[in-house]
DONUVEX-436267 format. One record per atom (N, C-alpha, C, O): x, y, z; atom name. Coordinates in Angstrom, 3 decimals, padded with zeros to 6 digits. Example, Ala and Ser with C-alpha at 12.3 -4.5 7.8 and 13.67 -1.06 7.14 Angstrom:
<recs>
<u = 013.190	v = -005.690	w = 007.800	atom = N>
<u = 012.300	v = -004.500	w = 007.800	atom = CA>
<u = 013.200	v = -003.300	w = 007.800	atom = C>
<u = 014.236	v = -003.319	w = 008.465	atom = O>
<u = 012.850	v = -002.250	w = 007.080	atom = N>
<u = 013.670	v = -001.060	w = 007.140	atom = CA>
<u = 012.900	v = 000.030	w = 007.870	atom = C>
<u = 013.409	v = 001.138	w = 008.039	atom = O>
</recs>
This chain:
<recs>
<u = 141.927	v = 144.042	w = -068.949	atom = N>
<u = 142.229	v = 144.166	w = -070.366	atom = CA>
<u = 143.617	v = 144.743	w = -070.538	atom = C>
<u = 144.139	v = 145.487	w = -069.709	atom = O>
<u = 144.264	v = 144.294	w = -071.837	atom = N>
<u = 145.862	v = 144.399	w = -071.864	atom = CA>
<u = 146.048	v = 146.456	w = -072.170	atom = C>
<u = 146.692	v = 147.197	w = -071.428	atom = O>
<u = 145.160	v = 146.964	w = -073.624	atom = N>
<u = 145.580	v = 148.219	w = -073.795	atom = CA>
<u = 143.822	v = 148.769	w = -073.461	atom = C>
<u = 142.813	v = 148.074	w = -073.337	atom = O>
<u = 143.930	v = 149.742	w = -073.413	atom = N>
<u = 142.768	v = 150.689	w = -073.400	atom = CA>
<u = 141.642	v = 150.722	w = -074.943	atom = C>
<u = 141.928	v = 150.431	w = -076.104	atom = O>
<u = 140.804	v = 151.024	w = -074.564	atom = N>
<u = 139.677	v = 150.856	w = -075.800	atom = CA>
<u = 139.645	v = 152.614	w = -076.954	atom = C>
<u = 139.170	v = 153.638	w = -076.463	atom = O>
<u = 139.912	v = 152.608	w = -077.628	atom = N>
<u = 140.004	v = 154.176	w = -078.908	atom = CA>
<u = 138.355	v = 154.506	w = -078.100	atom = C>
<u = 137.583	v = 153.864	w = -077.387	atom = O>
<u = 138.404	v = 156.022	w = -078.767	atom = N>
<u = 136.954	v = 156.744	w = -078.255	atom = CA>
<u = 136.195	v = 155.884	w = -079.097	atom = C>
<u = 135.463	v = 155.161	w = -078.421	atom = O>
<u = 136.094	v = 155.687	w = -080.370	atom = N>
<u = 135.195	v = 154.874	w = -081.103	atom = CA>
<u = 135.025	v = 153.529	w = -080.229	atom = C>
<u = 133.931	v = 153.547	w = -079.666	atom = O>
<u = 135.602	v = 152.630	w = -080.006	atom = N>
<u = 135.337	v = 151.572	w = -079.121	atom = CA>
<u = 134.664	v = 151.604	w = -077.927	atom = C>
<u = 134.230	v = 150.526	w = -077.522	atom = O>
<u = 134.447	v = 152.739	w = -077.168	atom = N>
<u = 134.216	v = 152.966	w = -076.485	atom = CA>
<u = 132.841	v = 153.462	w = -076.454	atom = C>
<u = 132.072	v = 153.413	w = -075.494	atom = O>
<u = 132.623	v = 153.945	w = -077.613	atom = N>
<u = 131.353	v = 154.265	w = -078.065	atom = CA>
<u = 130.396	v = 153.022	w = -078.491	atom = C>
<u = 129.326	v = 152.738	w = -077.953	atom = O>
<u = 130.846	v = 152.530	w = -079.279	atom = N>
<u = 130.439	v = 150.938	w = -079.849	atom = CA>
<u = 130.061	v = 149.990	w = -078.475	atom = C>
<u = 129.114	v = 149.206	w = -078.416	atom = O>
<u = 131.040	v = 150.263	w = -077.396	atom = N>
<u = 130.667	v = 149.059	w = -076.494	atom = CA>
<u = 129.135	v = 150.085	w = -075.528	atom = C>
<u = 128.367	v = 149.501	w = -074.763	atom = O>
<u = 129.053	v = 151.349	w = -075.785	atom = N>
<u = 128.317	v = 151.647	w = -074.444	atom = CA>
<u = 127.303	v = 151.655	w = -075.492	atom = C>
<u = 126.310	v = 151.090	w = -075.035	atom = O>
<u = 127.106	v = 152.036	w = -076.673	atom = N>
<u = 125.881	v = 151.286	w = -078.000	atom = CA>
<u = 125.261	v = 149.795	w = -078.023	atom = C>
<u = 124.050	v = 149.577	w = -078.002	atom = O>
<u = 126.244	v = 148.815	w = -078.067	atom = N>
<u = 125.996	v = 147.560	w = -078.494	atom = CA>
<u = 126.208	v = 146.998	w = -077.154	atom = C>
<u = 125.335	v = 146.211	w = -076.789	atom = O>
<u = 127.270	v = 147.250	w = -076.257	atom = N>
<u = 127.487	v = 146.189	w = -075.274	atom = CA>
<u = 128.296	v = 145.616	w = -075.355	atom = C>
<u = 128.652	v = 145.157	w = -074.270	atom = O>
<u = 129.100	v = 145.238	w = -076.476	atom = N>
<u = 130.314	v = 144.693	w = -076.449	atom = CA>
<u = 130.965	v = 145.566	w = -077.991	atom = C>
<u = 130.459	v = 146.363	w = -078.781	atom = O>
<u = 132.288	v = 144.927	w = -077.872	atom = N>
<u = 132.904	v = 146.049	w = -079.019	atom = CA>
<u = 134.206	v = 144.773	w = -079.143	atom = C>
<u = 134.841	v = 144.154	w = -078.289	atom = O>
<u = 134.208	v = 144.767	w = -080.644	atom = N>
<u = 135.696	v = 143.765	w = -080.967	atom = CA>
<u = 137.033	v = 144.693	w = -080.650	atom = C>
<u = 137.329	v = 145.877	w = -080.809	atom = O>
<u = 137.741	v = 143.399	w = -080.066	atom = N>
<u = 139.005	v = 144.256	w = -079.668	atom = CA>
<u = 140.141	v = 143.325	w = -081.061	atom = C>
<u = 141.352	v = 143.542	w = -081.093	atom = O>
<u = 139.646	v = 142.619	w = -081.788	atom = N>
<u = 140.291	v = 141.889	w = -082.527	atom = CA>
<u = 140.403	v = 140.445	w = -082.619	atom = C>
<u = 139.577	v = 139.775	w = -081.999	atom = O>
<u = 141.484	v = 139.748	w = -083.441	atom = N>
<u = 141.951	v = 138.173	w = -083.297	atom = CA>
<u = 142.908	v = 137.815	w = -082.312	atom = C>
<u = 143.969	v = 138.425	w = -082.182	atom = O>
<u = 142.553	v = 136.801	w = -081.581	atom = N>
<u = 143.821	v = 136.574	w = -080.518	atom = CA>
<u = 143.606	v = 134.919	w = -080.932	atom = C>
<u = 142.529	v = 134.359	w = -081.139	atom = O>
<u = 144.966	v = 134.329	w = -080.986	atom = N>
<u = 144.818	v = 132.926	w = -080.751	atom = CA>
<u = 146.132	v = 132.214	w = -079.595	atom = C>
<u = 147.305	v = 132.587	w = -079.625	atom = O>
<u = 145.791	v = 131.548	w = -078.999	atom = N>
<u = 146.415	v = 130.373	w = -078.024	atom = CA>
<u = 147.465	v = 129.405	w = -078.869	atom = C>
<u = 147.517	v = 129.244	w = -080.088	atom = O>
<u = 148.046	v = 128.986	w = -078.134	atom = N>
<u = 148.930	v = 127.862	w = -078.737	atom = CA>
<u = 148.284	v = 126.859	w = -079.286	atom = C>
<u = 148.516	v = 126.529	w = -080.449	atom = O>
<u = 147.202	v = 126.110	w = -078.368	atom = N>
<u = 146.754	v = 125.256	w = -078.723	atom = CA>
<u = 145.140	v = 125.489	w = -079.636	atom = C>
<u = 144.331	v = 124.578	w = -079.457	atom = O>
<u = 144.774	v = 126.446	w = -080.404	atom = N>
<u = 143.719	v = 126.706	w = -081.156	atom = CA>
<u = 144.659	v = 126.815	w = -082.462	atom = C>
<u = 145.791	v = 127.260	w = -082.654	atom = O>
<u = 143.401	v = 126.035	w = -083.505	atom = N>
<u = 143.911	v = 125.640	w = -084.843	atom = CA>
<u = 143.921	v = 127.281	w = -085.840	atom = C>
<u = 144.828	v = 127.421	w = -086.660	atom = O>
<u = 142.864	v = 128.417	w = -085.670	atom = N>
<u = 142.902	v = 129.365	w = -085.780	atom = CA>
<u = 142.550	v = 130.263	w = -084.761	atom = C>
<u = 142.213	v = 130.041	w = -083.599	atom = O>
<u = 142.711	v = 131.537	w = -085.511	atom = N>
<u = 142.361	v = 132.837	w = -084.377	atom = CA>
<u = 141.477	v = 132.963	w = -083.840	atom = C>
<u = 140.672	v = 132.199	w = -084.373	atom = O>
<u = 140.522	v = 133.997	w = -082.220	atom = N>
<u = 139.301	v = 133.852	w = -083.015	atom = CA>
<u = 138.828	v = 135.074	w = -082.363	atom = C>
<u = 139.225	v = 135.422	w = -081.251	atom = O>
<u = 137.990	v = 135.712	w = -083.054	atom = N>
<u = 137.703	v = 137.130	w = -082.334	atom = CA>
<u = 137.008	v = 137.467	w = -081.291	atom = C>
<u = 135.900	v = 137.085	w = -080.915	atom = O>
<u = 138.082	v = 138.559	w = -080.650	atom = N>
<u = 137.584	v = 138.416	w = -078.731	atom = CA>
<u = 136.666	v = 139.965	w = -078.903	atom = C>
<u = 136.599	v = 140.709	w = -079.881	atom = O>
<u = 136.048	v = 140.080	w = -077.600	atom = N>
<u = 135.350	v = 141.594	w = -077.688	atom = CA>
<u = 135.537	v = 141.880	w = -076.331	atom = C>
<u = 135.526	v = 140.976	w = -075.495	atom = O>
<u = 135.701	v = 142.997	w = -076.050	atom = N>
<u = 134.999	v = 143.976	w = -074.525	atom = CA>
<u = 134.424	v = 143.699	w = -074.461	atom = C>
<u = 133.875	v = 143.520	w = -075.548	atom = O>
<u = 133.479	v = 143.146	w = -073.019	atom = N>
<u = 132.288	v = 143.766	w = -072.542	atom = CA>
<u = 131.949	v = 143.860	w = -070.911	atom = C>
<u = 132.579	v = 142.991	w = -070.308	atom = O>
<u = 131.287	v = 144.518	w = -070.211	atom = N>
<u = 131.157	v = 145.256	w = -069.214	atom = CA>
<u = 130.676	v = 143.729	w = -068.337	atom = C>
<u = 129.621	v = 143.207	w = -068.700	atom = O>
<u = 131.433	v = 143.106	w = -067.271	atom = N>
<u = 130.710	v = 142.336	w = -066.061	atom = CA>
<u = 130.335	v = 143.534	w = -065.110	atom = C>
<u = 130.957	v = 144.563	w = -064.846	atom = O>
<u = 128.811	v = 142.946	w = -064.577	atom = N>
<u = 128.502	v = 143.690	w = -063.607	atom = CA>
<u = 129.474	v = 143.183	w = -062.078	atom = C>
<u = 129.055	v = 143.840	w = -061.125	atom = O>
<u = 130.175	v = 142.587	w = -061.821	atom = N>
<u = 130.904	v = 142.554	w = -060.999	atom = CA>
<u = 132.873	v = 142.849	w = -060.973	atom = C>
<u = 133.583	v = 143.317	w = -060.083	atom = O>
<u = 133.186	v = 142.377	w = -062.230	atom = N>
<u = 134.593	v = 142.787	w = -062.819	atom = CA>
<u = 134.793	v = 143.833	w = -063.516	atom = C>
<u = 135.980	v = 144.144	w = -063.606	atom = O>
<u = 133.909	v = 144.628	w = -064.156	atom = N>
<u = 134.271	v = 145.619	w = -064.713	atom = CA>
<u = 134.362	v = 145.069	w = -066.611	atom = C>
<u = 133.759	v = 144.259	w = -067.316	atom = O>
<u = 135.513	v = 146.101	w = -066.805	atom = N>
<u = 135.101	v = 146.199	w = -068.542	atom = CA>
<u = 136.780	v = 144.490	w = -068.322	atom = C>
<u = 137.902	v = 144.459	w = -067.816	atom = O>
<u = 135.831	v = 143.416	w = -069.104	atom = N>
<u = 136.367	v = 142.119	w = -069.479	atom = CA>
<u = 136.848	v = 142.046	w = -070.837	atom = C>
<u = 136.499	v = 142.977	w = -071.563	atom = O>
<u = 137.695	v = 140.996	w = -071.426	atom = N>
<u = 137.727	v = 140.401	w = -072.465	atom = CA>
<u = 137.757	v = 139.237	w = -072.981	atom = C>
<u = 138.740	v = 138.586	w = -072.628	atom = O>
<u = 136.900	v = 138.607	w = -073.840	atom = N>
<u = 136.839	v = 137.104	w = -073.745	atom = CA>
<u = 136.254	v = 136.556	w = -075.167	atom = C>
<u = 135.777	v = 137.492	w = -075.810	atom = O>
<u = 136.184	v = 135.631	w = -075.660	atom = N>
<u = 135.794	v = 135.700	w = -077.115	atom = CA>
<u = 134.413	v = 134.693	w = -076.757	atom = C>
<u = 134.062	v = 134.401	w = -075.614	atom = O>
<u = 133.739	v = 134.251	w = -078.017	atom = N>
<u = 132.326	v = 133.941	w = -077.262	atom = CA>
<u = 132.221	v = 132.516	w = -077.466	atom = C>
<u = 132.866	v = 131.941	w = -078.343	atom = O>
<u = 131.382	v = 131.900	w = -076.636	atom = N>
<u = 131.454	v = 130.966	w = -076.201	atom = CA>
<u = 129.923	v = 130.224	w = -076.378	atom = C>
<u = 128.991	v = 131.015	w = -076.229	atom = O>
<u = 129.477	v = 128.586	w = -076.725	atom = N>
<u = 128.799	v = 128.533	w = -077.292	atom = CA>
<u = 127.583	v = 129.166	w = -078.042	atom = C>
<u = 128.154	v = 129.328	w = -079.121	atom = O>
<u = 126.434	v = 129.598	w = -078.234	atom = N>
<u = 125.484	v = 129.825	w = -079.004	atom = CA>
<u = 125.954	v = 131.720	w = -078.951	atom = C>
<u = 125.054	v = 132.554	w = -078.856	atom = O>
<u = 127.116	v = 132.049	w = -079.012	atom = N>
<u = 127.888	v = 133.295	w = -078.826	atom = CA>
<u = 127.393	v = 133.797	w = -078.001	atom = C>
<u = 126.631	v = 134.755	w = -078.131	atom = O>
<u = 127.771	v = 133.164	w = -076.752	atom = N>
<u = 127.349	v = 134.094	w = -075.520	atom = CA>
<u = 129.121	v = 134.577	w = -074.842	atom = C>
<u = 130.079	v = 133.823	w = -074.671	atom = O>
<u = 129.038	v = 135.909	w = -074.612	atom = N>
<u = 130.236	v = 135.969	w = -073.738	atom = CA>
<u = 130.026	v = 136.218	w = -072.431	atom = C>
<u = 129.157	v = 136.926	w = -071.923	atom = O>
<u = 131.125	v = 135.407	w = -071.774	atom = N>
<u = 130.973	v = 134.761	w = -070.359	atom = CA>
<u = 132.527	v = 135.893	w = -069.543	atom = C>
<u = 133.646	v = 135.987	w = -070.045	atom = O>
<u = 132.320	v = 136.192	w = -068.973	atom = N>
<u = 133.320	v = 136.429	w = -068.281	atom = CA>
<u = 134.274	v = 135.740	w = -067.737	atom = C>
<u = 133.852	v = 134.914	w = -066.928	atom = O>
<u = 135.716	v = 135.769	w = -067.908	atom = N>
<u = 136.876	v = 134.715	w = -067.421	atom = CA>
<u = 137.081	v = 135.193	w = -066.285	atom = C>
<u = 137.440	v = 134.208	w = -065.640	atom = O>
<u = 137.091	v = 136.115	w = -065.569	atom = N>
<u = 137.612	v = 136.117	w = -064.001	atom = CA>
<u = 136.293	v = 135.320	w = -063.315	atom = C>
<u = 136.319	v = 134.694	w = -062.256	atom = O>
<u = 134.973	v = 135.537	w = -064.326	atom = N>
<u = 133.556	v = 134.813	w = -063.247	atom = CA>
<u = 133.728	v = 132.746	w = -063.343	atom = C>
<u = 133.361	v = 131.797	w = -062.651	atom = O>
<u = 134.428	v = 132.930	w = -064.514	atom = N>
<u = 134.498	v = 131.767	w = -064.731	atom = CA>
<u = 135.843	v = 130.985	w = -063.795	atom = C>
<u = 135.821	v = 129.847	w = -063.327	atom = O>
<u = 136.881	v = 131.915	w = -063.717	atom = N>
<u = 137.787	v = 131.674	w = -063.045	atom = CA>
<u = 137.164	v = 130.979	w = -061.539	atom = C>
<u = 137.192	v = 129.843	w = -061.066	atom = O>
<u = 136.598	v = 132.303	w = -061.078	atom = N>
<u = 135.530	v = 132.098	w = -059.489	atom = CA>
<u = 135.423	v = 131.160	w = -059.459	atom = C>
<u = 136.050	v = 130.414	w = -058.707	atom = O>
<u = 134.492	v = 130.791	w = -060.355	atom = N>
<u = 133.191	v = 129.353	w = -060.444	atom = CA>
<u = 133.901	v = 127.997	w = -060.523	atom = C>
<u = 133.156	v = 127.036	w = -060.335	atom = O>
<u = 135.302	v = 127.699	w = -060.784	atom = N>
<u = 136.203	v = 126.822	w = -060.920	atom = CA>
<u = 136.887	v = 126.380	w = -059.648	atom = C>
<u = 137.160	v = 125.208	w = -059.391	atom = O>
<u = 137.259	v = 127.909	w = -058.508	atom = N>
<u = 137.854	v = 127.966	w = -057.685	atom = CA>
<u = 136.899	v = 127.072	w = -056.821	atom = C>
<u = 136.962	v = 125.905	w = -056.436	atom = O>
<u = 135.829	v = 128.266	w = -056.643	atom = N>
<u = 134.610	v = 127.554	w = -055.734	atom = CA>
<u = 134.430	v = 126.032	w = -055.871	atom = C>
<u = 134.215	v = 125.327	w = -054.885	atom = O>
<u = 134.515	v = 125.600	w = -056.982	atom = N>
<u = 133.645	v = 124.288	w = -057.350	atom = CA>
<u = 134.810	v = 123.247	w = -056.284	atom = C>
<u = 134.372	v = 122.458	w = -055.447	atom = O>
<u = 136.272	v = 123.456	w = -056.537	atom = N>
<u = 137.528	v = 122.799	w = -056.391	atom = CA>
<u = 137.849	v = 122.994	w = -055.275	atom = C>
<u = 138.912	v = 122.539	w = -054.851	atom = O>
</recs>
């Protein structure tokens, strides 16, 4: 993750499990879209915005799973 999470965020993610870190958008996305923290049991505290039926997936696991496949 780019900056560190406020004590409130930090609180929110060890409450809920994940905690919004805000809007981020890509070049190629038509709008923004909001990403959150949340804890991989193998990477640590991630960030990633959610991904179909709003599940968030981890990008370094997803990274893996790409490498492996290729």
């Amino acid at each position: 993750m780019d900056n560190p999470l406020s004590w409130s965020q930090r609180l929110r993610l060890r409450l809920f499990g994940h905690v919004s870190v805000g809007y981020r958008m890509k070049q190629s996305w038509k709008a923004p879209i909001e990403h959150f923290a949340f804890r991989c049991p193998i990477h640590g505290l991630v960030e990633n915005y959610p991904h179909g039926r709003e599940r968030l997936e981890c990008p370094r696991c997803l990274e893996d799973a790409v490498k492996a496949e290729g």
